[in-house]
C-alpha positions in Angstrom: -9.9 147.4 50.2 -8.5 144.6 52.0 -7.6 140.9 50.6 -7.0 137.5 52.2 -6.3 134.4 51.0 -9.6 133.0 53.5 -13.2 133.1 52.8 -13.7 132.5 56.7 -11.5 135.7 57.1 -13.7 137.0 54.4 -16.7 136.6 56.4 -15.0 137.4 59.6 -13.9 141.0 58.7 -16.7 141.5 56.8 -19.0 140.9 60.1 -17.1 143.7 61.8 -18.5 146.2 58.6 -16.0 146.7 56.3 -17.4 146.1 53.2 -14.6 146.2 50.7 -13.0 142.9 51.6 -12.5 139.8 49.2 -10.4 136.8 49.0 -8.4 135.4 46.4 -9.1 131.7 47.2 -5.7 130.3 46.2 -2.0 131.6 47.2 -1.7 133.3 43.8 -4.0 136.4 42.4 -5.2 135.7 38.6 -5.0 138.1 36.5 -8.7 138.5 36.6 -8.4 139.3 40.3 -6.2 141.6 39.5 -7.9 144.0 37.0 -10.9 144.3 39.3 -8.7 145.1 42.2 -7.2 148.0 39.9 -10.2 149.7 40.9 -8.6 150.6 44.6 -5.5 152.7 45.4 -5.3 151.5 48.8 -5.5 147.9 49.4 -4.4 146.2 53.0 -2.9 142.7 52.1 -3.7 139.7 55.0 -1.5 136.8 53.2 0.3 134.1 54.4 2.9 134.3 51.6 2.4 138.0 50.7 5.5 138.2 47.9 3.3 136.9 45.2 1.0 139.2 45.1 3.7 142.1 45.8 5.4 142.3 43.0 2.1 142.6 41.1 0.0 145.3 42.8 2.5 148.2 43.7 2.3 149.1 40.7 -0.6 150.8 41.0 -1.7 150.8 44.7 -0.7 151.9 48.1 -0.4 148.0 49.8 -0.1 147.3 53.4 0.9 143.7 53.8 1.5 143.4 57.6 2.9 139.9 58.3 -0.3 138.4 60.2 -0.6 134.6 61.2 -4.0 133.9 61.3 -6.5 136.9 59.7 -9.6 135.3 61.2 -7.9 135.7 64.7 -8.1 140.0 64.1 -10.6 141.7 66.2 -12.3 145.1 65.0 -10.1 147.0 66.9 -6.8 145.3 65.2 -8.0 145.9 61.6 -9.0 149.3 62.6 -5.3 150.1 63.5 -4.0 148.3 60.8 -6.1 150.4 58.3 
């Protein structure tokens, strides 16, 4: 799974087929997004401000947050290595 804060990065990554890819819309996750990303044990994290959301989903899920300036920037081939 991989979340961003961006829709446009939303659409961007999901263009280059990965599927499981949402956005949270807002700097903080609710804790509606967060039961239905309890579904995934793996989750890359694209966030501008990444701690928020790190002290909440470690506790159940592998999270990759690398520190990324602009998400809708990544090509394929960045994402892929990041994965």
């Amino acid at each position: 799974m991989i979340v961003t804060v961006s829709p446009f990065a939303v659409a961007r990554i999901h263009s280059f087929g990965y599927t499981d890819v949402v956005g949270l819309i807002m700097p903080n996750m609710t804790e509606a997004q967060e039961n239905l990303l309890k579904r995934y044990y793996h989750i890359l994290l694209f966030h501008p401000q990444p701690q928020n959301v790190l002290t909440r989903l470690p506790k159940w899920a592998y999270v990759k947050a690398p520190l990324i300036d602009d998400p809708e920037k990544l090509t394929k081939d960045d994402i892929t290595i990041l994965f």
